[in-house]
C-alpha positions as CSV (number, residue, x, y, z in Angstrom):
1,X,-55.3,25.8,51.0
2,X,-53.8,26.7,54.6
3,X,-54.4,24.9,57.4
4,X,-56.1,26.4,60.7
5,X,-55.0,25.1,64.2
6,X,-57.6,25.7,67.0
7,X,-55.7,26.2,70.0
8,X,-58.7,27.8,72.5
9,X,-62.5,28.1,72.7
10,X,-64.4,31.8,73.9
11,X,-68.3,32.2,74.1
12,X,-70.7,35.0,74.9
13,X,-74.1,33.7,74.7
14,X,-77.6,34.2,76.2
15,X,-76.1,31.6,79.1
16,X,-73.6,34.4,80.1
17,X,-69.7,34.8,79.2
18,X,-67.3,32.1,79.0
19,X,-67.4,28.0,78.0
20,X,-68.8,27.2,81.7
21,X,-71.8,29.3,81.4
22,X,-72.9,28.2,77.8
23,X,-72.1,24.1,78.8
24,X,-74.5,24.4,82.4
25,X,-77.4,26.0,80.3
26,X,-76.9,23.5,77.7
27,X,-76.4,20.3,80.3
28,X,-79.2,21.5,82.5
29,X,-81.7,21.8,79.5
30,X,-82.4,25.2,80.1
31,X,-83.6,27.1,76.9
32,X,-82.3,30.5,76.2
33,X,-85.0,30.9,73.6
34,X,-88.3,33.0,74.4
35,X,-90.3,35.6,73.1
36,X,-89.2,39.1,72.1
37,X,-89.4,42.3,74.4
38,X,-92.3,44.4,73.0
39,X,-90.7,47.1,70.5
40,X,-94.3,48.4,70.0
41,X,-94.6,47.2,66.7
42,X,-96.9,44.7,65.6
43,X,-94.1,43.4,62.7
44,X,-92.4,41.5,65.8
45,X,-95.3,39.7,67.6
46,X,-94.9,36.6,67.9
47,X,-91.2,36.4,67.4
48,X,-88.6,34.0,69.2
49,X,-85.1,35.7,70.1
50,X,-82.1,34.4,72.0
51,X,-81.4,37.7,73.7
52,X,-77.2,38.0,75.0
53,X,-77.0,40.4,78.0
54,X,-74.0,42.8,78.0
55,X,-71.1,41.3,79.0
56,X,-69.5,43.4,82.0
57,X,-66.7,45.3,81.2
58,X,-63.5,43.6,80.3
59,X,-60.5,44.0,82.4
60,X,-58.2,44.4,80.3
61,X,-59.6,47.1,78.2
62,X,-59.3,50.4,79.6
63,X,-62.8,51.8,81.2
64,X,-62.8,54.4,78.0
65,X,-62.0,52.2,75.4
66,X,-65.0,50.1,76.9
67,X,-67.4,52.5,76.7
68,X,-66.8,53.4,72.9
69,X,-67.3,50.1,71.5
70,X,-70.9,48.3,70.8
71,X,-72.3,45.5,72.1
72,X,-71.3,42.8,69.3
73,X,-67.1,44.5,69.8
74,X,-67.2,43.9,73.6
75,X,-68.9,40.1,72.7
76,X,-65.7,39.4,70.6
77,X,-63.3,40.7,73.1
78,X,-64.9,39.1,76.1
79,X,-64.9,35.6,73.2
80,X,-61.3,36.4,72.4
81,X,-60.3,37.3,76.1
82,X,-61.4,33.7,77.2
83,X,-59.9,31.6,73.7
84,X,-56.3,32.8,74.3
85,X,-56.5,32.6,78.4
């Protein structure tokens, strides 16, 4: 078994980008939970999501780069940016 060593934290969630956003939601009991936007099919109604909004552009990617990846990719980079800063 190898060991792991954490050495830095990055978060994209429905709070916004980074450790500060997600730790004010969370300490100011604000839910990021609510119902789901309308896709016009009745298989949906009534469900609960905890939409993320697209993280800006990161800059340290280039502005083409950027605008290949999806929205999960830019998540991790923006996650990854903020764990090694």
């Amino acid at each position: 078994m190898q060991r792991v060593v954490i050495t830095g934290m990055g978060c994209v969630s429905p709070y916004g980008v980074g450790i500060p956003a997600l730790a004010e939601g969370l300490a100011r009991g604000r839910t990021a939970i609510g119902p789901a936007p309308d896709p016009g099919d009745d298989a949906f109604a009534g469900t609960r999501v905890a939409p993320v909004a697209p993280p800006p552009p990161n800059p340290r990617v280039p502005a083409h780069g950027w605008a290949s990846l999806d929205h999960c990719d830019r998540m991790a980079i923006w996650a990854a940016d903020e764990a090694v800063r």
